[in-house]
C-alpha positions in Angstrom: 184.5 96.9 -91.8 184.9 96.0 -88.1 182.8 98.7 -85.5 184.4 99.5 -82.2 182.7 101.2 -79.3 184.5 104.4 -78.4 184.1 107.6 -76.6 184.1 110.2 -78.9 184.6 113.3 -76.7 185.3 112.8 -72.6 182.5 113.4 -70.0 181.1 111.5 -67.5 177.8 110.6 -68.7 177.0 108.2 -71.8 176.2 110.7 -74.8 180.2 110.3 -75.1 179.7 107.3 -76.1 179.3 106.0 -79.9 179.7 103.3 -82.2 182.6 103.6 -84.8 184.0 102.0 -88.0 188.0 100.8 -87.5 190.4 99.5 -89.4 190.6 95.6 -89.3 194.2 93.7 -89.5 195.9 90.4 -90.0 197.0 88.7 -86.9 201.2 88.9 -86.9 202.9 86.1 -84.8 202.0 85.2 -82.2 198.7 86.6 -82.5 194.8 85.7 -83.5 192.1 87.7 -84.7 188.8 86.7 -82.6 185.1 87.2 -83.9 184.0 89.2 -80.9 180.4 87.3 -79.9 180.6 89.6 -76.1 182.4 92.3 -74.6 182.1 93.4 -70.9 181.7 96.8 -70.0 183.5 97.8 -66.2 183.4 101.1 -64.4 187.2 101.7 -65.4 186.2 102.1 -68.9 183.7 104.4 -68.3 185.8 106.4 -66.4 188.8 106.3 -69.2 185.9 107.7 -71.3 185.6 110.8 -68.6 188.9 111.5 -69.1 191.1 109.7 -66.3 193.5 108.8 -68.3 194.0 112.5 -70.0 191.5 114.6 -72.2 193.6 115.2 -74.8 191.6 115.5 -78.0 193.9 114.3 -80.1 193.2 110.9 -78.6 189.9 110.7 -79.2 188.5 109.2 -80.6 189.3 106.7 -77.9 188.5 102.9 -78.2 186.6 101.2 -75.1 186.8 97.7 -73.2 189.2 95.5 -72.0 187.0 92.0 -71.7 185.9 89.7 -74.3 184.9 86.4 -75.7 184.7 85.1 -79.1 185.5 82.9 -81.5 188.9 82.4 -83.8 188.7 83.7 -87.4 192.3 84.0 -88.3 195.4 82.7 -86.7 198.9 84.0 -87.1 202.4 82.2 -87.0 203.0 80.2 -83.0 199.8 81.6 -82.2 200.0 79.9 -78.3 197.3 80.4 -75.6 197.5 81.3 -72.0 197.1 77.5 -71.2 200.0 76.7 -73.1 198.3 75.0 -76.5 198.1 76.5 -79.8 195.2 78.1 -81.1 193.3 77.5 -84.0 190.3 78.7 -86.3 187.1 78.0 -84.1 188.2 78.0 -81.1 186.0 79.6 -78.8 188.1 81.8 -76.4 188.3 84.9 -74.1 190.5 87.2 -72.0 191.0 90.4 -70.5 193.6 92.9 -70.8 192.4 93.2 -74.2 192.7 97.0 -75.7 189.5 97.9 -77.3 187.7 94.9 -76.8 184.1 96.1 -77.6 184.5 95.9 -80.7 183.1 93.3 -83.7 186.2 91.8 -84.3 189.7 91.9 -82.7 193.6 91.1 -83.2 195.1 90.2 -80.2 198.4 88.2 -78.9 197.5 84.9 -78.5 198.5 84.2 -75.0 196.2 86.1 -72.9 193.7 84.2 -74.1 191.7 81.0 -72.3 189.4 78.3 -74.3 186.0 79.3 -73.4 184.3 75.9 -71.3 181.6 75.0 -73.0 179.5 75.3 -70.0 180.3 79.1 -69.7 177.8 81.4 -72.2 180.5 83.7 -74.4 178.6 86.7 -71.8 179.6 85.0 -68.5 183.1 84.5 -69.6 183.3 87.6 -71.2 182.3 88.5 -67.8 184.7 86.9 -65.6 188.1 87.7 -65.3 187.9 91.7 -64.5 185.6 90.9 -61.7 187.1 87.2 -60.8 190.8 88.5 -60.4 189.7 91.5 -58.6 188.1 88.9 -56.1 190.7 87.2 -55.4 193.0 89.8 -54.6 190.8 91.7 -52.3 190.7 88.0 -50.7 194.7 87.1 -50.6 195.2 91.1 -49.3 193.2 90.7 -46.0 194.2 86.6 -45.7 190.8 85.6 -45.9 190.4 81.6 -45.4 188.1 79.0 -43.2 187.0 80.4 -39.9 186.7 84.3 -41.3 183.6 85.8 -41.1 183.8 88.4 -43.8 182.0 91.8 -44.3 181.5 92.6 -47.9 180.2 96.0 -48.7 178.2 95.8 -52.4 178.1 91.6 -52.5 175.1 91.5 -54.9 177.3 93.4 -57.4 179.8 92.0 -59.8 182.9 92.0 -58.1 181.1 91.4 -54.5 178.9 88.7 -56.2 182.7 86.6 -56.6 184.2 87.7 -53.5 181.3 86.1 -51.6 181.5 82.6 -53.8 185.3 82.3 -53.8 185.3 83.4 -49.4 182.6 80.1 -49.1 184.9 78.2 -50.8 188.0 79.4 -48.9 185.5 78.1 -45.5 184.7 82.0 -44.5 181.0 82.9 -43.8 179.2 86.2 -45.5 177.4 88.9 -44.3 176.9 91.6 -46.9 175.3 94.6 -47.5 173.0 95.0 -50.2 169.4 97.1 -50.9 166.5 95.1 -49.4 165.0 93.6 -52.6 168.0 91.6 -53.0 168.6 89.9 -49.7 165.9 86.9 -50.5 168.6 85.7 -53.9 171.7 86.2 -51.6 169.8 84.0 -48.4 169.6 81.8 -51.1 173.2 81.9 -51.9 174.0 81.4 -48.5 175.1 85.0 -47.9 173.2 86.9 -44.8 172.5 90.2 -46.3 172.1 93.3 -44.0 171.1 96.8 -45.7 173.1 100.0 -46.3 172.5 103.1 -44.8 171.9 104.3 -41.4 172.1 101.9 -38.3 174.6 99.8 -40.3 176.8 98.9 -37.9 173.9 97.7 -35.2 172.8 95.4 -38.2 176.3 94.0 -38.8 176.3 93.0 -35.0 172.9 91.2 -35.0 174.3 89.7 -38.1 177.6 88.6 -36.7 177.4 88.0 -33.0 180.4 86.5 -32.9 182.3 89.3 -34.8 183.9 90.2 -38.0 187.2 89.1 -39.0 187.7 91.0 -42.4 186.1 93.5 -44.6 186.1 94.0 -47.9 184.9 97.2 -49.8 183.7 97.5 -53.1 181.3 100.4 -53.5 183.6 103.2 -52.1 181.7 104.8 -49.5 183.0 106.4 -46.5 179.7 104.5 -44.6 182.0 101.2 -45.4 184.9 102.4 -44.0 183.8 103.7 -41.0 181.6 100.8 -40.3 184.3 98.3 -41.0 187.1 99.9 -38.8 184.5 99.3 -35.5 184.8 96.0 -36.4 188.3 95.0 -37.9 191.9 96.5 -37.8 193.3 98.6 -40.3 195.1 95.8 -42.1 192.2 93.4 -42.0 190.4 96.0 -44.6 190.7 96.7 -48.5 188.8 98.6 -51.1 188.7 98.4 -54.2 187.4 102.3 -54.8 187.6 104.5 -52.2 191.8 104.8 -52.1 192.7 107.9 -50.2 190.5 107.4 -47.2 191.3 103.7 -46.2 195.3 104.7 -47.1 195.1 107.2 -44.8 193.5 105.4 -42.1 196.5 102.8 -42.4 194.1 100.3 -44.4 194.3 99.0 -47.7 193.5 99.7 -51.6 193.9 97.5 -54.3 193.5 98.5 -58.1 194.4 101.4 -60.5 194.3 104.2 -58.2 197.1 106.1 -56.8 198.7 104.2 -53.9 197.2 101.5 -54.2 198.7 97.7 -54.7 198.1 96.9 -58.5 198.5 93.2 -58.1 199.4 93.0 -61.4 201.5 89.3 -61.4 198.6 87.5 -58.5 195.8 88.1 -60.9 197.6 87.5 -63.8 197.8 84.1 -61.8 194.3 83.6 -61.3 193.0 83.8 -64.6 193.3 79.8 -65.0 192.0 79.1 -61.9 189.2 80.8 -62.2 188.3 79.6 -65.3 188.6 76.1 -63.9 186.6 77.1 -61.1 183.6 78.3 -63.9 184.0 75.7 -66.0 183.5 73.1 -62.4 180.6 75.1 -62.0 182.0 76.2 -58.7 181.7 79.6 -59.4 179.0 81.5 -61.2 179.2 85.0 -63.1 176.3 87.6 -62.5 175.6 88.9 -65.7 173.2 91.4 -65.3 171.7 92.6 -68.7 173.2 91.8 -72.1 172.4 94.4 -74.8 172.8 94.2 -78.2 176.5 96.0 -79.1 174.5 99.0 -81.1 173.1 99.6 -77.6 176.5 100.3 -76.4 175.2 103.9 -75.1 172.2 102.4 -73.1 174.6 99.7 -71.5 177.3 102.4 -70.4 174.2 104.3 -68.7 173.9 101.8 -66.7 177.0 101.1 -65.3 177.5 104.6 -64.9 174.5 104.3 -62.9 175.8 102.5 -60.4 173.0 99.5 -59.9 173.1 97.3 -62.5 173.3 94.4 -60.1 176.3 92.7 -61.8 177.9 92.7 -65.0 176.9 94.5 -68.3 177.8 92.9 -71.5 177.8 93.5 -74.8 176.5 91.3 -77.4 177.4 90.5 -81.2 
């Protein structure tokens, strides 16, 4: 019988979190039942598991993960994928916007799935697109493009990890802020890294003498608001967490939260050309720590946490 990670009462820490048996079924048409090989875990699922989406306990208990890659076990009739080819029994594949996707195994509609490149690991493209599409709407919101110098608040995280690789190859420079014993990896990656905390904005300046031109936030502090609004205008600024704040300063907020642009149809766009962009090598996705899936507790600690330096993925 198929397992499926699920939280099986609401809270905000990980003892809500459990492994469960479900019910497998046939793919119908149109659809294809994966072998789940890995499943990403992102902070929106753990906070569906504390309850944002109601607490209800006759919901619970209430399957997890929207991000997985696997392998075709079972295909139903006009099974067609997202690129426009039909799909057959081992193809390696993957997608987002998949309900319950930490799970062992999983029936799904065929077209919001991609063929995995065979130079992406089924963990970085299980990886990918939640993060990826995010990116590049943050990007398109405050016009990013060559010339930009571009302030990303959290760039050795997941999403800020592909905002800073897709701005360098839009022509923009990168200054981002990230804890000290990263900066060395993100020199490296041609990002100038300046840390957090107090005296932020006297680092940015030495970073950037000749200014900032947009601003991106993706850890939701009120430090990266305020720091980015000496530097940018309102409309030159987007977060990806912290909604009311930059709303009410006349910035902007992408995402799932109230009042902010969902940009539901532009990432829905990207998914094939990021996937190019993977498979080219072009981009890379920071998979932090892969766990085994009965570890699905430990790995939803650390997200939770806060620090897991990129993606957390989950590993049949």
């Amino acid at each position: 019988m198929p397992e499926a990670v699920a939280a099986t009462s609401y809270g905000t820490t990980a003892d809500v979190i459990d492994v469960i048996s479900v019910e497998g079924r046939e793919p119908g048409p149109g659809e294809v039942t994966i072998a789940v090989r890995a499943a990403a875990i992102n902070p929106f699922d753990t906070k569906i598991a504390a309850g944002v989406l109601g607490t209800d306990a006759a919901t619970l208990p209430r399957r997890l993960g929207s991000e997985a890659a696997g392998v075709v076990v079972a295909v139903g009739p006009d099974a067609v994928g997202l690129e426009g080819e039909p799909l057959s029994v081992g193809d390696e594949v993957y997608g987002n916007r998949l309900p319950g996707a930490q799970a062992t195994e999983l029936t799904v509609r065929a077209d919001v799935l991609l063929r995995k490149p065979a130079s992406l690991s089924f963990e970085e493209a299980a990886g990918l697109l939640s993060v990826g599409t995010t990116a590049v709407h943050a990007l398109e919101a405050v016009g990013v493009g060559a010339g930009d110098t571009v302030l990303v608040h959290g760039v050795a995280g997941s999403v800020g990890s592909l905002v800073a690789q897709l701005a360098a190859l839009r022509g923009a420079t990168v200054i981002g802020t990230a804890a000290p014993a990263r900066h060395a990896a993100l020199r490296a990656a041609g990002i100038e890294p300046v840390a957090y905390g107090e005296g932020l904005a006297d680092r940015v300046r030495a970073a950037a003498p000749g200014g900032i031109t947009a601003a991106i936030d993706t850890v939701g502090t009120d430090e990266a608001l305020e720091v980015s609004l000496q530097f940018v205008k309102p409309e030159r600024f987007v977060t990806i967490v912290n909604f009311g704040p930059a709303l009410a300063a006349g910035a902007k907020a992408i995402g799932a939260g109230p009042g902010a642009d969902s940009g539901s149809e532009l990432r829905a766009a990207a998914r094939v050309t990021l996937s190019g962009l993977a498979a080219r090598g072009e981009i890379t996705v920071p998979v932090a720590t892969a766990l085994p899936f009965a570890q699905a507790r430990e790995g939803y600690r650390l997200v939770i946490g806060g620090h897991a330096g990129g993606k957390v993925v989950l590993t049949n």
